[in-house]
C-alpha positions, 0 to 999 in steps of 0.5 A: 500500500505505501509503494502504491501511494508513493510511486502515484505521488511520483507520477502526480508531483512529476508530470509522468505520462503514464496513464497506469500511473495517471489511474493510481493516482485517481484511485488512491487520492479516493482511498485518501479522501475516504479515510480522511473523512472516515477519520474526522467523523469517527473521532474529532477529540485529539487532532494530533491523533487523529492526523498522526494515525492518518499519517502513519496509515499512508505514508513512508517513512522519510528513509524508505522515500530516499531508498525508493528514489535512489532505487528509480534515479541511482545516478542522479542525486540532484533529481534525488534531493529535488523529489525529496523537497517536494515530496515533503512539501506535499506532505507538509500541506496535506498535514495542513488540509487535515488539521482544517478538516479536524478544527472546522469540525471541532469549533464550535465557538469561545462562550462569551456573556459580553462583548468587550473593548478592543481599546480598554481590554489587555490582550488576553480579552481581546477577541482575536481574527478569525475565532467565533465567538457565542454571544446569547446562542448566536455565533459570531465571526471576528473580521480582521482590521481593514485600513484602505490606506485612504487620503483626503484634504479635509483629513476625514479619511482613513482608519479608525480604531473604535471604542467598543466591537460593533457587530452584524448580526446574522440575517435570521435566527435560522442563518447559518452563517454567523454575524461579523464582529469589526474593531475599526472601519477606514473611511474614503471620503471625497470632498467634492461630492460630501460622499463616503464609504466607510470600510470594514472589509474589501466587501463590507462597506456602508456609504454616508453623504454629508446632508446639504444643509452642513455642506457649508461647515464641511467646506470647513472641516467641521463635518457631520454626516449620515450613513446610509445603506449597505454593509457591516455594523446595521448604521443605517440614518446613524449621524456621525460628528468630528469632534476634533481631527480623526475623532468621531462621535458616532450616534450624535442624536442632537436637537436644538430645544430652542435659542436660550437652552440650545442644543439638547440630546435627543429625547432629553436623555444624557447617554451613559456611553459614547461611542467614539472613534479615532485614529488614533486609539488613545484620543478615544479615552480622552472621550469615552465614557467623558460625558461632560468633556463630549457634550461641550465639544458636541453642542459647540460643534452644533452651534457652529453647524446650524449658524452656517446652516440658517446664516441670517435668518438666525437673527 
């Protein structure tokens, strides 16, 4: 059985032309599915086990593999060595392919009651890329970071880190598919147009526009805009302020009561917390959670907005 697998790796991994071999080949990367698969369904407890037992079951030895190559190629050492290396290479990615199998099979998720803070959790909290996480019964996926490298003249483009994980949640409680867990997001905004596209993977993107009425402030660099629709973290109609350069208040729900009180939160609500953003992860606890210092720097930076919005008609 080992010859027969070796000699059909010499004929895949060497380009022979030889139909018999072409035939062992087929018939043996079966018989290797087949365990493989056997393997997984029969035991998916001890993952070094199961590929070591995979292993033993259908490969030589390193040294029976040199004999059998000096025994094909005795005059040509280099050819020897050469084979050798690709043999171990194939094998190298087989092991790999195996321990997929065996940890997809296996992972069911890391148990969690909350969802943390990428900028106030230590290391060993944070949720790490790739990993699913189960939050109340529902799996959830951790996207890695996406900085698009992004540029504008009013400096509203790039990434930025976020003050707390913002999730997708799955379509339905019957999807399969488990929602996504972002850290950050990198914005494209043009000038020109008041248009963005915040970013949270290539794929995953939301547009938001500039409303007409703060076009003027925008010219200024005093931004506030809109998202609308499309992918990532469910945003849709969420306004956005910059605070200051590369710091966003996300979720800024504020009304002006009247010219004595100016402006309040909505609902005449104080929020607990902020969600925050920045470029810069240590401008976000200067914010975070500083509901006296974002309320001032918030309602200054709405009187400003509605002065270039009504102009004249203020007074």
């Amino acid at each position: 059985m080992k010859k027969i697998i070796v000699m059909c790796f010499l004929a895949f991994s060497f380009n022979t032309s030889n139909v018999q071999f072409g035939k062992l080949v087929k018939k043996a990367k079966q018989s290797v599915t087949k365990k493989v698969k056997s393997k997984v369904n029969s035991s998916t407890q001890n993952t070094n086990n199961t590929i070591e037992t995979q292993n033993s079951d259908n490969e030589y030895s390193d040294e029976e593999f040199k004999k059998e190559l000096a025994e094909k190629y005795p005059n040509d050492t280099e050819k020897q060595e050469l084979y050798f290396k690709k043999y171990k290479e194939h094998q190298q990615k087989q092991l790999e392919e195996q321990k997929a199998i065996v940890a997809k099979a296996n992972n069911q998720g890391v148990t969690v009651s909350t969802i943390p803070s990428p900028v106030e959790s230590g290391d060993d909290a944070k949720f790490k890329n790739g990993q699913l996480y189960v939050l109340n019964r529902t799996k959830y996926k951790k996207l890695p970071a996406f900085d698009g490298g992004f540029l504008d003249t009013k400096e509203l483009s790039g990434y930025y880190h976020l003050s707390k994980y913002f999730v997708r949640n799955p379509s339905s409680h019957f999807d399969s598919n488990p929602g996504d867990i972002y850290e950050g997001f990198s914005i494209e905004y043009n000038p020109a147009t008041y248009e963005l596209t915040a970013y949270f993977s290539p794929n995953q993107k939301r547009y938001g526009v500039v409303p007409e009425h703060y076009r003027k402030s925008a010219d200024k660099g005093n931004i506030q805009f809109q998202f609308g629709m499309g992918g990532g973290p469910e945003w849709t109609n969420t306004n956005v302020l910059l605070l200051e350069p590369g710091v966003l208040l996300i979720g800024a729900e504020v009304y002006h009561k009247n010219n004595n009180e100016g402006h309040k939160w909505m609902n005449n609500t104080q929020p607990k917390e902020f969600v925050i953003a920045a470029k810069d992860p240590e401008k976000i606890k200067k914010y975070y959670k500083n509901i006296a210092l974002t309320e001032q720097v918030t309602f200054g930076k709405f009187d400003e907005l509605r002065k270039d919005w009504k102009g004249k008609a203020m007074n």
